[in-house]
NUVOTI-932685 format. One record per residue: residue in three letters; x, y, z of N, C-alpha, C in turn; residue number from 0. Coordinates in Angstrom, 1 decimal, m for minus. Each point is the difference from the previous one (the first is absolute). Layout:
+-------+--------+--------+--------+--------+--------+--------+--------+--------+--------+-------+
: guvex :     nx :     ny :     nz :    cax :    cay :    caz :     cx :     cy :     cz : timar :
+-------+--------+--------+--------+--------+--------+--------+--------+--------+--------+-------+
:   ala :      X :      Y :      Z :      X :      Y :      Z :      X :      Y :      Z :   NUM :
...
+-------+--------+--------+--------+--------+--------+--------+--------+--------+--------+-------+
***
This chain:
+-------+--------+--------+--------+--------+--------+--------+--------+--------+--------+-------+
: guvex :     nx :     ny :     nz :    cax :    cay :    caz :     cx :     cy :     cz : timar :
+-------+--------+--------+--------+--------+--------+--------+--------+--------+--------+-------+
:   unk :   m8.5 :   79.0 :    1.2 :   m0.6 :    1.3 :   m0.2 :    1.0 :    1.1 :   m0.3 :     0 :
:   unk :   m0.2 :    0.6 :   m1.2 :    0.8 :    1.2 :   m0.1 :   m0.9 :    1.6 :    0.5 :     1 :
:   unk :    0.7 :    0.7 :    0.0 :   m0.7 :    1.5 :    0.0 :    1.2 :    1.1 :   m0.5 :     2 :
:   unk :   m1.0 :    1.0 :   m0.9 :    1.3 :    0.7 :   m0.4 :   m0.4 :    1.2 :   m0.5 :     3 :
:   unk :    0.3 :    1.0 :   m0.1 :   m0.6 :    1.3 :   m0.4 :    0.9 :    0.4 :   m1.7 :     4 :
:   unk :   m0.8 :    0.4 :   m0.5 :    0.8 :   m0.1 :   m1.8 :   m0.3 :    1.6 :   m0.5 :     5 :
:   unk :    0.5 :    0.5 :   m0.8 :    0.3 :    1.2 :   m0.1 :   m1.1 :    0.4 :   m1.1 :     6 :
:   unk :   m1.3 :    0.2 :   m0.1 :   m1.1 :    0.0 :   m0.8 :    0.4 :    1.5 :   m0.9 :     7 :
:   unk :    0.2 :    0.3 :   m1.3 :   m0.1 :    1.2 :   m0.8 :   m0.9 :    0.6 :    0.5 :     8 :
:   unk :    0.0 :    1.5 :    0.1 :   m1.3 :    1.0 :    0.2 :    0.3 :    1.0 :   m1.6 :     9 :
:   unk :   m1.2 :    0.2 :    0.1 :   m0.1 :    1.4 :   m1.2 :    0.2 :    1.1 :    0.9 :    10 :
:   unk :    0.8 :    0.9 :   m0.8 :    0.2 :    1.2 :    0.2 :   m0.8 :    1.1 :    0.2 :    11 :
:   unk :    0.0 :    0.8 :    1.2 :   m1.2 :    0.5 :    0.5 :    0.1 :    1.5 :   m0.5 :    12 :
:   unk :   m0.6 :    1.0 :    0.2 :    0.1 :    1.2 :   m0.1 :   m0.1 :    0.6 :    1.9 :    13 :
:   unk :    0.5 :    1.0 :    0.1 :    0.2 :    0.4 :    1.5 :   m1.1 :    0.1 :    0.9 :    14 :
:   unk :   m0.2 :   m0.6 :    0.7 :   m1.3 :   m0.3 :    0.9 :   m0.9 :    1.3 :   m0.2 :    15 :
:   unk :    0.4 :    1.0 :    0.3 :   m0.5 :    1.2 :    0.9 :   m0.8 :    0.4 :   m1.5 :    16 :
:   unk :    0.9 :   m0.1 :   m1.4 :   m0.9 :    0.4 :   m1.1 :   m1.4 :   m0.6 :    0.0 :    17 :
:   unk :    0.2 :   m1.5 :    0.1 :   m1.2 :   m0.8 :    0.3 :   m0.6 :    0.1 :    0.5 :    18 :
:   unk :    0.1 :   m0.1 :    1.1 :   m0.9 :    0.5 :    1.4 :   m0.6 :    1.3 :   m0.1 :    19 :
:   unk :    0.6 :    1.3 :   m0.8 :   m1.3 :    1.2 :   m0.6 :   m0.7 :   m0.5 :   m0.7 :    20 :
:   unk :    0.6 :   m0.6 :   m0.6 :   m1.1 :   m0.9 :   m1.4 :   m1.6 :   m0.4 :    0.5 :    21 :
:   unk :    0.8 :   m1.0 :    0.7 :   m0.9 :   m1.0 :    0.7 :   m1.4 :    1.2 :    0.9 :    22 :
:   unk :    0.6 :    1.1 :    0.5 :   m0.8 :    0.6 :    1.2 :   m0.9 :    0.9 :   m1.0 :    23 :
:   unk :    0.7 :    0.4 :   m1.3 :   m1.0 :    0.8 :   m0.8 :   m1.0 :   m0.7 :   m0.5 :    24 :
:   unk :    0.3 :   m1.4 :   m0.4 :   m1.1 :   m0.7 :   m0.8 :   m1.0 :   m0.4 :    1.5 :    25 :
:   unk :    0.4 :   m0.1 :    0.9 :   m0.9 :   m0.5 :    0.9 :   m1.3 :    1.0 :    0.5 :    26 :
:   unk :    0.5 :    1.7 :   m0.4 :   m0.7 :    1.0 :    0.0 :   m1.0 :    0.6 :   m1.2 :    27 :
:   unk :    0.6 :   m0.8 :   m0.6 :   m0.7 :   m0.3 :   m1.7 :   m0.8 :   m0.7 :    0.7 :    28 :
:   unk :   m0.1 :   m0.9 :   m0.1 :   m0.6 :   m1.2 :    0.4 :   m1.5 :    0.0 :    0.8 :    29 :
:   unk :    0.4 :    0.7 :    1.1 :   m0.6 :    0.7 :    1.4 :   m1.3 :    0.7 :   m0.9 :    30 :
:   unk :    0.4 :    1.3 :   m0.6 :   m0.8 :    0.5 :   m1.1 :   m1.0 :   m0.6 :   m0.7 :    31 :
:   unk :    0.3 :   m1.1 :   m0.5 :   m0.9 :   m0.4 :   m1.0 :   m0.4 :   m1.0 :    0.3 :    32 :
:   unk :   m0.3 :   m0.5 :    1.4 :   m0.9 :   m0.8 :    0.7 :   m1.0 :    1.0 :    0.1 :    33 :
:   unk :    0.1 :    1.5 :    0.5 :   m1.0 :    0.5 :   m0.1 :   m1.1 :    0.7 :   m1.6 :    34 :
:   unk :    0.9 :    0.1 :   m0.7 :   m0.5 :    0.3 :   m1.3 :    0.5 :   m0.6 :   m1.0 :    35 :
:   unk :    0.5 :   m1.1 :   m0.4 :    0.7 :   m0.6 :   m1.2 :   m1.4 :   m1.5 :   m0.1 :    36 :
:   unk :    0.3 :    0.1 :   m1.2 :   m0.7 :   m1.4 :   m0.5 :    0.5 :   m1.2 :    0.5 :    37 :
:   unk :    0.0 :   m1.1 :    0.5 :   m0.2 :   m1.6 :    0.1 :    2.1 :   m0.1 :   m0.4 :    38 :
:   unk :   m0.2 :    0.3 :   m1.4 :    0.9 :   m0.4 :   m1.3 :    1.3 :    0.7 :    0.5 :    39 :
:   unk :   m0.3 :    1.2 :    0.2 :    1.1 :    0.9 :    0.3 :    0.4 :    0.0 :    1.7 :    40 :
:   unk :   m0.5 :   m0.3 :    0.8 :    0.1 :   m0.9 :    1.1 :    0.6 :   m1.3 :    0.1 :    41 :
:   unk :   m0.3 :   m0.7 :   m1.1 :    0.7 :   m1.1 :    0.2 :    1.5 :    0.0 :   m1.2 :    42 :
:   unk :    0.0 :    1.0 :    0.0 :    1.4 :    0.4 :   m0.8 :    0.7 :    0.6 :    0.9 :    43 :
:   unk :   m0.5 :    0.9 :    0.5 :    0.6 :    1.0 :    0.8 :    1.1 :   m1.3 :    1.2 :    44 :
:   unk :   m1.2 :   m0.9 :    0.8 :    0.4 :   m0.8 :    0.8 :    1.3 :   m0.6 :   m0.5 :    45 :
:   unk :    0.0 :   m0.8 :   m0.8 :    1.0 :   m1.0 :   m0.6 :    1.7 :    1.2 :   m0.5 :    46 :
:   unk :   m0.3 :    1.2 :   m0.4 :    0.9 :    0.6 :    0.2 :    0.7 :    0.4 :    0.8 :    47 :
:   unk :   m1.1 :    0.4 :    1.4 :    0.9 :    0.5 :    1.3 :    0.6 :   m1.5 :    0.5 :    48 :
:   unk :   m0.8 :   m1.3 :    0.2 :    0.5 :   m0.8 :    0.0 :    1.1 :   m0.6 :    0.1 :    49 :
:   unk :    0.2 :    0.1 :   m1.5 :    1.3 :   m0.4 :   m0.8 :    1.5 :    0.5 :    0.5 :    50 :
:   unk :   m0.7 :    0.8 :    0.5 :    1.2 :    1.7 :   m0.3 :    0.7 :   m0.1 :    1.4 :    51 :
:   unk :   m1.1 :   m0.5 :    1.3 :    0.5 :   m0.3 :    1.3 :    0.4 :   m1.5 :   m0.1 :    52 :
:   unk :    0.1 :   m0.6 :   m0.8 :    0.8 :   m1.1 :   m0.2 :    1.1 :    0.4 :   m0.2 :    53 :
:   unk :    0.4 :    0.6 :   m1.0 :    1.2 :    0.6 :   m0.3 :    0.4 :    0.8 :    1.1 :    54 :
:   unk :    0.0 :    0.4 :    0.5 :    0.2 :    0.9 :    1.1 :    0.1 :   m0.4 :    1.1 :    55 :
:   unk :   m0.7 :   m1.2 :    0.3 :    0.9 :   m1.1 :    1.3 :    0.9 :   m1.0 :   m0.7 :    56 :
:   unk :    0.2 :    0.0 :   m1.0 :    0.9 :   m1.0 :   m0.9 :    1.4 :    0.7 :    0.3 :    57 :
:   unk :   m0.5 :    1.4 :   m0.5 :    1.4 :    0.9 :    0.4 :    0.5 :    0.4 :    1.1 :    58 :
:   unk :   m1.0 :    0.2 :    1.2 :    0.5 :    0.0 :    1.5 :    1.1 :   m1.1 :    0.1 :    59 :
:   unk :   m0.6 :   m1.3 :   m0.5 :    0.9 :   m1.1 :    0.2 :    1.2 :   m0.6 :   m1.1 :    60 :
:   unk :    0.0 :    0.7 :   m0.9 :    1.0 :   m0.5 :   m1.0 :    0.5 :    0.9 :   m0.8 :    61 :
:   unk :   m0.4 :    1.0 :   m0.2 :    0.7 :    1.6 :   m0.3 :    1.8 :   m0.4 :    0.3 :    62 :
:   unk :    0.8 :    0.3 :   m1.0 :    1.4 :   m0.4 :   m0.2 :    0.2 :   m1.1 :    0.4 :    63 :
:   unk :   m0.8 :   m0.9 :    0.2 :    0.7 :   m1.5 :    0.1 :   m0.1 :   m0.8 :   m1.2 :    64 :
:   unk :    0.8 :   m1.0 :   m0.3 :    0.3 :   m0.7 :   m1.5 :   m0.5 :   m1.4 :    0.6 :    65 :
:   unk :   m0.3 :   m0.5 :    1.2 :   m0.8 :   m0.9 :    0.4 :   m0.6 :   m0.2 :    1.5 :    66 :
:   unk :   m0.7 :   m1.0 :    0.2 :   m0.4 :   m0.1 :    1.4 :    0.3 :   m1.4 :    0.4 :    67 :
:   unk :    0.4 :    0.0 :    1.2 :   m0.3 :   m1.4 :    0.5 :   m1.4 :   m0.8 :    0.1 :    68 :
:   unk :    0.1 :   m1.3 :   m0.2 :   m1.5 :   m0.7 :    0.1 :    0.6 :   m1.5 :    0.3 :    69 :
:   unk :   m0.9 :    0.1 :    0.8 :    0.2 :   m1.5 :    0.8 :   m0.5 :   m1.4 :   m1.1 :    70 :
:   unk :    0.8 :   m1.0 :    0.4 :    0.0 :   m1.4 :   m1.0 :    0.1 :   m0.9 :    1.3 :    71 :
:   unk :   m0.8 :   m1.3 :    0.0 :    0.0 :   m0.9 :    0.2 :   m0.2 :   m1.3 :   m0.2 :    72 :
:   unk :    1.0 :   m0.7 :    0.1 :   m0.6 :   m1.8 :   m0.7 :    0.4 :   m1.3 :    0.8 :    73 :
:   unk :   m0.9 :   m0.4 :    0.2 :   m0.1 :   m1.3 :    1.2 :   m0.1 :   m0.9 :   m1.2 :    74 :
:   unk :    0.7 :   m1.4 :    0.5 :    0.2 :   m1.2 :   m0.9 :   m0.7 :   m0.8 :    1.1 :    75 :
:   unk :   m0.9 :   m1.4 :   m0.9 :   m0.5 :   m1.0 :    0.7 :   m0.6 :   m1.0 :   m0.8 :    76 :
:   unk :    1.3 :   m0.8 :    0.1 :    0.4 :   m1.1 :   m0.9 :    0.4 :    0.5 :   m1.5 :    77 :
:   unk :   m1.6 :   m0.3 :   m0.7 :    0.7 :    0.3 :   m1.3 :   m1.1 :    1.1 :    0.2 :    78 :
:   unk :   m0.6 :    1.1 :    0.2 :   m0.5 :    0.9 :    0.4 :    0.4 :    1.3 :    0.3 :    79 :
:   unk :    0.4 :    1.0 :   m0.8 :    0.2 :    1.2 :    0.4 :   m1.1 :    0.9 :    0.1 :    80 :
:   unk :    0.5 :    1.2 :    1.2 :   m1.2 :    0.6 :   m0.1 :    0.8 :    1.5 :    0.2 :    81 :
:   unk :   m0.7 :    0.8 :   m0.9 :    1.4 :    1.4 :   m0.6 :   m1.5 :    1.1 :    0.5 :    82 :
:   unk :    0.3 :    0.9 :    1.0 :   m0.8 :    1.6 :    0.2 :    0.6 :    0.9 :    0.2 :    83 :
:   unk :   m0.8 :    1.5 :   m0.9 :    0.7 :    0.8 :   m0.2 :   m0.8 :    1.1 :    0.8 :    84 :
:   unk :    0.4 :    1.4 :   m0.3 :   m0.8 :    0.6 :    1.1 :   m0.6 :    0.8 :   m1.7 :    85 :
:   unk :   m1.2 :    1.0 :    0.4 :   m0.6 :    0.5 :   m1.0 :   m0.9 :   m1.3 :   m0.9 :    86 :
:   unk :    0.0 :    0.9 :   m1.7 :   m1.2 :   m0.7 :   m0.5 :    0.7 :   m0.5 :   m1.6 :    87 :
:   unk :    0.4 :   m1.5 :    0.2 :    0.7 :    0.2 :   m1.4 :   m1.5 :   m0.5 :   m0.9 :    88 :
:   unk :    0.4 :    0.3 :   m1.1 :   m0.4 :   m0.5 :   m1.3 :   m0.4 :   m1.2 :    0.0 :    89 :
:   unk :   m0.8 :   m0.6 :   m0.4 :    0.0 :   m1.8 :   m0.2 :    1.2 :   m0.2 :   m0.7 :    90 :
:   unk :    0.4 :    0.4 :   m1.0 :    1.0 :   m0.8 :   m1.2 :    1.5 :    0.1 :    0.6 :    91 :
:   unk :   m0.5 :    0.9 :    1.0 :    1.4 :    0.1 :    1.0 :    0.4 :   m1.5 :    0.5 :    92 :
:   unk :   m1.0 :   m0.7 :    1.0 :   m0.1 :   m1.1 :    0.3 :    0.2 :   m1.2 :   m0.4 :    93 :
:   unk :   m0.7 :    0.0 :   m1.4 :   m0.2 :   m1.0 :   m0.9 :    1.9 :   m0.1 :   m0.9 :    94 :
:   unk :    0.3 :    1.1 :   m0.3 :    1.8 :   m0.5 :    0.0 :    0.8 :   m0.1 :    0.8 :    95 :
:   unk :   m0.5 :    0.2 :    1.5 :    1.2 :   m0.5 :    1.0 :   m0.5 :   m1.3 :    0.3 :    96 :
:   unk :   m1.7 :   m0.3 :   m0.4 :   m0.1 :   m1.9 :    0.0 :    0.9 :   m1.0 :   m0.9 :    97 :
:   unk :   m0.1 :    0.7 :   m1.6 :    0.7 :   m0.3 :   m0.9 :    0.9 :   m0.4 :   m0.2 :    98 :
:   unk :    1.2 :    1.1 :    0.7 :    0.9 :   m0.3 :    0.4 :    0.7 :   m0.4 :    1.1 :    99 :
:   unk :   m0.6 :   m0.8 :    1.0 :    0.0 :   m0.5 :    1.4 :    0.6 :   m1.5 :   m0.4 :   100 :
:   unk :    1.4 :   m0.2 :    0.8 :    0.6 :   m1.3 :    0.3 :   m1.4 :   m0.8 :    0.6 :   101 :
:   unk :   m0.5 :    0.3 :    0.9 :   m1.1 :   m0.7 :    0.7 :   m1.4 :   m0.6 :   m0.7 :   102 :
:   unk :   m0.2 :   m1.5 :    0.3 :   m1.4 :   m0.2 :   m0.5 :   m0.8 :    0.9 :    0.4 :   103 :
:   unk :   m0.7 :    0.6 :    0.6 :   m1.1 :    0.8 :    0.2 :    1.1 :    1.2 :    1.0 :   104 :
:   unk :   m0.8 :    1.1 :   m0.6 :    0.5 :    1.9 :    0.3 :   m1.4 :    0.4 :   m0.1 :   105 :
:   unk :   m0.4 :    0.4 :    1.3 :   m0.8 :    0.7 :    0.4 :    0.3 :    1.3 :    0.5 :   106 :
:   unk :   m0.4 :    1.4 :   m1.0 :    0.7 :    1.3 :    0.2 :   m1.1 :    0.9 :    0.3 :   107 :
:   unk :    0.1 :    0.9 :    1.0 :   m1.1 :    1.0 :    0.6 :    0.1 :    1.5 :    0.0 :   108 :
:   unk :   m0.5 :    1.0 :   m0.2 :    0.6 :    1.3 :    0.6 :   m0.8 :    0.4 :    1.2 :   109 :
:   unk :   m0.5 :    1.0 :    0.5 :   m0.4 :    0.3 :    1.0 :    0.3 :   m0.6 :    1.4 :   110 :
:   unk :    1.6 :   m0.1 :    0.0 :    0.6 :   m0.3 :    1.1 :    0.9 :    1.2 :    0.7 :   111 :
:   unk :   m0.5 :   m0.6 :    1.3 :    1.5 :    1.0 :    0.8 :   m0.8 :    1.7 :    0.1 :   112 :
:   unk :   m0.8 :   m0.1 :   m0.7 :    0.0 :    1.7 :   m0.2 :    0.3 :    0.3 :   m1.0 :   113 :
:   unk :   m0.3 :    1.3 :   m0.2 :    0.8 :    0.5 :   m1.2 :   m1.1 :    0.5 :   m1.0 :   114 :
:   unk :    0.1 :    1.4 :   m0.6 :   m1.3 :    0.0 :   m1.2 :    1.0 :    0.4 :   m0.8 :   115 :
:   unk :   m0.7 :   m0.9 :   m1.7 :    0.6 :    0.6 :   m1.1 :   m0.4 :   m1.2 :   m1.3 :   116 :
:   unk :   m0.7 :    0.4 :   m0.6 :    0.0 :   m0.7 :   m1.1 :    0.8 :   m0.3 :   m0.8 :   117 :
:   unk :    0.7 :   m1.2 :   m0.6 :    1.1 :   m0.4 :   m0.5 :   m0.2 :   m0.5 :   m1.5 :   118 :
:   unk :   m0.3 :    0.8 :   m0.9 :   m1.1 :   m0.1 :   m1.2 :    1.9 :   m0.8 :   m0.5 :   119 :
:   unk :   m0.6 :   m0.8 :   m1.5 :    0.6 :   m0.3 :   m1.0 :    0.8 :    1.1 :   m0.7 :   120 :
:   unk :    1.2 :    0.0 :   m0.8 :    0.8 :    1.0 :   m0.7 :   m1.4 :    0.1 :   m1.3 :   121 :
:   unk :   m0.2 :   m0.6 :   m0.4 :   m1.2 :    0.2 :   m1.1 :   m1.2 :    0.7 :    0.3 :   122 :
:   unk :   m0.3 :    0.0 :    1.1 :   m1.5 :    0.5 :    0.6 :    0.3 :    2.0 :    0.2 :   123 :
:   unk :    1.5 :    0.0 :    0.3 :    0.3 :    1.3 :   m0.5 :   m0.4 :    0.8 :   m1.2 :   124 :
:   unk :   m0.2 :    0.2 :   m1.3 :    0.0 :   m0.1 :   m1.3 :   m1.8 :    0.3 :    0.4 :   125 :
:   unk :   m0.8 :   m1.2 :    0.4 :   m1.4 :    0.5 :    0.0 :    0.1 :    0.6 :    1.3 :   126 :
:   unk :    0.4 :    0.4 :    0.4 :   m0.7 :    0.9 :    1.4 :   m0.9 :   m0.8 :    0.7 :   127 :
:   unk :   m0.6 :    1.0 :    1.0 :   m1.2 :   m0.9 :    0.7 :    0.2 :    0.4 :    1.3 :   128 :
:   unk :   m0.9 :    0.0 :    1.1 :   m0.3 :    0.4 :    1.4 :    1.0 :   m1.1 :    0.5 :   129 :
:   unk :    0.7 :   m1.3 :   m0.3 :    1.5 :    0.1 :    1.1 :    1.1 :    0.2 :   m0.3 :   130 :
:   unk :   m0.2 :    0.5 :   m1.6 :    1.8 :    0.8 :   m0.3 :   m0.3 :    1.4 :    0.4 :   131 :
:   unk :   m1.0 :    0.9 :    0.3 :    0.2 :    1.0 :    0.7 :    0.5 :    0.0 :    1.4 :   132 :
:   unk :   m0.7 :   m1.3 :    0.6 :   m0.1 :    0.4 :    1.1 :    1.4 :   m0.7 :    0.5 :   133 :
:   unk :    0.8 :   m0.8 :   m0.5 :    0.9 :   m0.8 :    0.6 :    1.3 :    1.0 :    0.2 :   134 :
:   unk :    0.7 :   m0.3 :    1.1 :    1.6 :    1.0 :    0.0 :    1.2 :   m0.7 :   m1.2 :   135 :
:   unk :   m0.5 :   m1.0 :   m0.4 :    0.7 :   m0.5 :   m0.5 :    0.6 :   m0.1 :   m1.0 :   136 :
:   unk :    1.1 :    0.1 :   m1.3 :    0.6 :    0.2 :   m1.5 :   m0.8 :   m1.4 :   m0.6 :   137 :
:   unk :    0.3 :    0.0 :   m1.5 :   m0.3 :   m1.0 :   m1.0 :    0.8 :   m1.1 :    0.9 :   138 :
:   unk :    1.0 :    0.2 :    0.5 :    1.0 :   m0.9 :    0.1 :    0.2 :   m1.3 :    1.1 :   139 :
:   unk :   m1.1 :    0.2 :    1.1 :   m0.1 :   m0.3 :    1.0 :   m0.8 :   m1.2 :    0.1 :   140 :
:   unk :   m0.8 :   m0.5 :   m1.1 :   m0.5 :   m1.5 :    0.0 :    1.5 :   m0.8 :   m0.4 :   141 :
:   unk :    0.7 :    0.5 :   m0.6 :    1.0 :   m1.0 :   m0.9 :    1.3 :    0.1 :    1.5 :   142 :
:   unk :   m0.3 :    0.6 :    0.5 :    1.4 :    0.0 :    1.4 :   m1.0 :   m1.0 :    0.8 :   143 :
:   unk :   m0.9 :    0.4 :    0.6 :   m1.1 :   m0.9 :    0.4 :   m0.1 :   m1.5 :   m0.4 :   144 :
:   unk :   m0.4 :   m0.3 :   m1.2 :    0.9 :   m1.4 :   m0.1 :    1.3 :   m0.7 :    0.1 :   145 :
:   unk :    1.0 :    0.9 :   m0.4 :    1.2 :   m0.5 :   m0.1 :    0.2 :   m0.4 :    1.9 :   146 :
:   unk :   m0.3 :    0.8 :    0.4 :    0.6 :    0.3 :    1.5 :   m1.0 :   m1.7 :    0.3 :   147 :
:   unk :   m1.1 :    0.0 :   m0.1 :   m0.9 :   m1.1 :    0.4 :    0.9 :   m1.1 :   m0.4 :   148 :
:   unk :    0.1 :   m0.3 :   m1.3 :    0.6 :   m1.2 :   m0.3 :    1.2 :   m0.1 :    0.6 :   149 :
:   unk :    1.4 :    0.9 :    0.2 :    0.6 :   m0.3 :    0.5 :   m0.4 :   m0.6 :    1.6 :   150 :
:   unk :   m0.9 :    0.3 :    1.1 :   m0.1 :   m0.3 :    0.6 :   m0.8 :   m1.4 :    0.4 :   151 :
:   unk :   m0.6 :   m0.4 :   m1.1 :   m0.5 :   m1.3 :   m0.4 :    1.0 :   m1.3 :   m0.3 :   152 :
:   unk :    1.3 :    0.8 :   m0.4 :    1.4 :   m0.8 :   m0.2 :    0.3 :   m0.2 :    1.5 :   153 :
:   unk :    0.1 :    0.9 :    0.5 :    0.5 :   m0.1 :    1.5 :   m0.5 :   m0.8 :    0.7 :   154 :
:   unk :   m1.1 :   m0.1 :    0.0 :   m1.0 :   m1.0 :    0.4 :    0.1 :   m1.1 :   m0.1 :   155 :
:   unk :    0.0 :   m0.5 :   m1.2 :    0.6 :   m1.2 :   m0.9 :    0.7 :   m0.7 :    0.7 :   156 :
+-------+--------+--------+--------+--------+--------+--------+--------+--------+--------+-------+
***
């Protein structure tokens, strides 16, 4: 059994406190036009303030940091490895630290240990989408995410 914490890339935040006005105005927006806004503009309004207090607890927690720690673990048995990460990776995340696993069968999980953060693909950046907003994470952090896996799959070995 190994365990080991790996230094995950974060994106670069803007300063909490700007956010966090952000975040408190749209929520007052927001407030507003539950009482008089249409459906459409309600459900715009929502997904803005939303967003925005993602960013804004993103930056409570990662504001000037160039990464974060994230826990890794991988238990061997026999020819059986089994690799968990904390957060939410990608599938194709998985599917190349199978690929490239010394071991007959690599069995890889996220939602371990704790930990929230979607760990999209460097490609999934480019189309956007509700977990590249929401994740603390850079383009860069599926491909460290592997590398660190497989090495620890060697260890294993």
């Amino acid at each position: 059994m190994c365990t080991r914490c790996i230094g995950m890339p974060v994106k670069q935040f803007e300063a909490p406190e700007r956010l966090e006005g952000e975040a408190a105005a749209l929520r007052e927006k927001l407030e507003r036009l539950r009482n008089e806004g249409t459906q459409e503009q309600i459900r715009e309004a929502t997904a803005r303030a939303t967003q925005t207090g993602w960013r804004a607890g993103n930056a409570r927690l990662y504001h000037g940091k160039e990464a974060a720690d994230w826990q890794m673990q991988g238990i061997r048995v026999g020819s059986v490895a089994l690799l968990s990460v904390q957060g939410e990776p990608f599938n194709e995340i998985g599917q190349r630290i199978a690929e490239g696993s010394p071991f007959a069968h690599t069995l890889f999980s996220g939602y371990s240990n704790g930990g929230f953060g979607y760990i999209p693909i460097r490609e999934a950046y480019a189309e956007g989408g509700y977990e590249v907003e929401a994740t603390p994470f850079s383009p860069d952090a599926a491909d460290v995410l592997v590398a660190e896996s497989l090495r620890m799959l060697k260890e294993l070995a």
